[in-house]
Z-matrix of the N, CA and C atoms (Angstrom, degrees):
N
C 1 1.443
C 2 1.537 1 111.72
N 3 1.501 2 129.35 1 -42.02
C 4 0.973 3 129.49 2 -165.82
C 5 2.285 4 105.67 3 -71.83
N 6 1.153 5 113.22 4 -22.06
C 7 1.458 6 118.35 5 177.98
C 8 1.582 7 100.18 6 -116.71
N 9 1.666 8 129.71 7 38.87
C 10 1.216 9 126.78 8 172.47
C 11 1.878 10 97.89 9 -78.87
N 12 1.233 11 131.12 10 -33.35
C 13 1.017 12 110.20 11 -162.43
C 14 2.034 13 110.40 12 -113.66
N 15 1.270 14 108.79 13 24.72
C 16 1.099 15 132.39 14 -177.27
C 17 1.437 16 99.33 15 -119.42
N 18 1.726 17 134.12 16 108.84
C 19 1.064 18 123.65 17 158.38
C 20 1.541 19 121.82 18 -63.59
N 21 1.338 20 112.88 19 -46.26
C 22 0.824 21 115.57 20 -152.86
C 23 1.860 22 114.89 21 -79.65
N 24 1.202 23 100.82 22 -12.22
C 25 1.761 24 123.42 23 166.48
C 26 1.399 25 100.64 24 -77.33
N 27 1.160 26 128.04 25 -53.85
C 28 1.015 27 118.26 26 177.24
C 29 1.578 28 130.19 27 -53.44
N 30 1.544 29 108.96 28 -48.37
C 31 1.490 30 108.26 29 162.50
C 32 1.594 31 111.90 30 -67.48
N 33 1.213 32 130.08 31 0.13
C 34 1.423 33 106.50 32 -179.68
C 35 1.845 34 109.69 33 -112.50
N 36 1.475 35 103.30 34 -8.21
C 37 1.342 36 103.58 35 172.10
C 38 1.611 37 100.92 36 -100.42
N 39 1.213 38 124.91 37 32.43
C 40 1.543 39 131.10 38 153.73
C 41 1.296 40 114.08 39 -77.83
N 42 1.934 41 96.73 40 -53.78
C 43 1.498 42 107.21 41 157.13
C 44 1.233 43 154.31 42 -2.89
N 45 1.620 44 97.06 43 -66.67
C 46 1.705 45 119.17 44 -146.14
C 47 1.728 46 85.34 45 -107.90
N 48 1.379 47 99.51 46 163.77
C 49 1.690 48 116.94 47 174.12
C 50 1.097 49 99.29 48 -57.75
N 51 1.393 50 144.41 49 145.99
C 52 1.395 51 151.04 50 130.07
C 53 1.664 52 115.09 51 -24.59
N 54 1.169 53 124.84 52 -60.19
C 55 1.174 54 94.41 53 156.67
C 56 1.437 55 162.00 54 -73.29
N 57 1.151 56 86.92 55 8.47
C 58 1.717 57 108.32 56 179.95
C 59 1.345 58 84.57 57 -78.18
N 60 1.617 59 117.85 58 -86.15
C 61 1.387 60 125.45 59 170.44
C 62 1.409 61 126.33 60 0.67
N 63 1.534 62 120.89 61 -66.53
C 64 1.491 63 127.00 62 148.58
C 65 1.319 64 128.86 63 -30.85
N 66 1.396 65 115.23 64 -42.21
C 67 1.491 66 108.72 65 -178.57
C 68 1.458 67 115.12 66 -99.53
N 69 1.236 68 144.04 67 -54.59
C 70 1.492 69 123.02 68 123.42
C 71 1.812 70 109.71 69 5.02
N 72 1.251 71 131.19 70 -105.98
C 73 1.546 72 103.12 71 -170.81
C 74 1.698 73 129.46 72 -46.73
N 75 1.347 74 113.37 73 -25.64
C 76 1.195 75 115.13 74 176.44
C 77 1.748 76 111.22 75 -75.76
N 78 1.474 77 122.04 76 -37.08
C 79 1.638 78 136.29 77 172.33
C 80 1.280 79 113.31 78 -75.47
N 81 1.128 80 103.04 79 -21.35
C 82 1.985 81 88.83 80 -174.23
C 83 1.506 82 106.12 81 -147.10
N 84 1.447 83 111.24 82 138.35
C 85 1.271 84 132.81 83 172.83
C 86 1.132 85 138.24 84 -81.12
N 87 1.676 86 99.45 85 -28.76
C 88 1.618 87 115.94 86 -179.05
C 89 1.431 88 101.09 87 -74.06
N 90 1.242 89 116.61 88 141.62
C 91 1.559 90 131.94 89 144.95
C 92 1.585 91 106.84 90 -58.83
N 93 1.233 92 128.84 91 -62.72
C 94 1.899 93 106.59 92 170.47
C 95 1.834 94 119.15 93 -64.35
N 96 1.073 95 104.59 94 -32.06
C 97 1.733 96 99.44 95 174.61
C 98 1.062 97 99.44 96 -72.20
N 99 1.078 98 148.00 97 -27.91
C 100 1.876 99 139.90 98 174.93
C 101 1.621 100 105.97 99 -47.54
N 102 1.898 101 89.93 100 -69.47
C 103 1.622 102 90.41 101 179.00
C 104 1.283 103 118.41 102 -71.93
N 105 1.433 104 129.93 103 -25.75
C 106 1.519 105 99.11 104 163.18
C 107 1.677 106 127.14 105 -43.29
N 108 1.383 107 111.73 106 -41.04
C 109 1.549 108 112.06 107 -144.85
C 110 1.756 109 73.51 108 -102.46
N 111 1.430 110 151.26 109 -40.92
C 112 1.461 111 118.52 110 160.02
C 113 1.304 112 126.29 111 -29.63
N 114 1.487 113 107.97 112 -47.62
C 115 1.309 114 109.83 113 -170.41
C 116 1.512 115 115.45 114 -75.50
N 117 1.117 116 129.54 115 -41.58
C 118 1.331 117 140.54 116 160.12
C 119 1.899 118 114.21 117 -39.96
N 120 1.284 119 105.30 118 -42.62
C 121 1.971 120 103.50 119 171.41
C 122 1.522 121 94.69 120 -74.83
N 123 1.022 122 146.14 121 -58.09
C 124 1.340 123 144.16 122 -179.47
C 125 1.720 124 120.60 123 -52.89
N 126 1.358 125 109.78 124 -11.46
C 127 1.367 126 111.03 125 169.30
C 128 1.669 127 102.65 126 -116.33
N 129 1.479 128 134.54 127 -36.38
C 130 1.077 129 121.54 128 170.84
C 131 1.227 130 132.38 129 -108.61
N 132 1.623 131 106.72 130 -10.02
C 133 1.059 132 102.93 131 154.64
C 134 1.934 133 113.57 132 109.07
């Protein structure tokens, strides 16, 4: 629910481990600090 209206969050937290994913929604509030730090597991991993 929280990346229902973000496609593009949505395809990239398909991506990432589930728990990464989990802590990211539980750590961060922002809708852009989300996708920063998605985007950041998807480039480092």
């Amino acid at each position: 629910m929280a990346y229902k209206d973000d496609k593009f969050l949505r395809q990239a937290v398909a991506e990432i481990p589930w728990s990464h994913n989990l802590m990211i929604l539980n750590m961060v509030k922002s809708v852009q600090e989300r996708e920063y730090y998605i985007q950041a597991v998807l480039k480092m991993g």
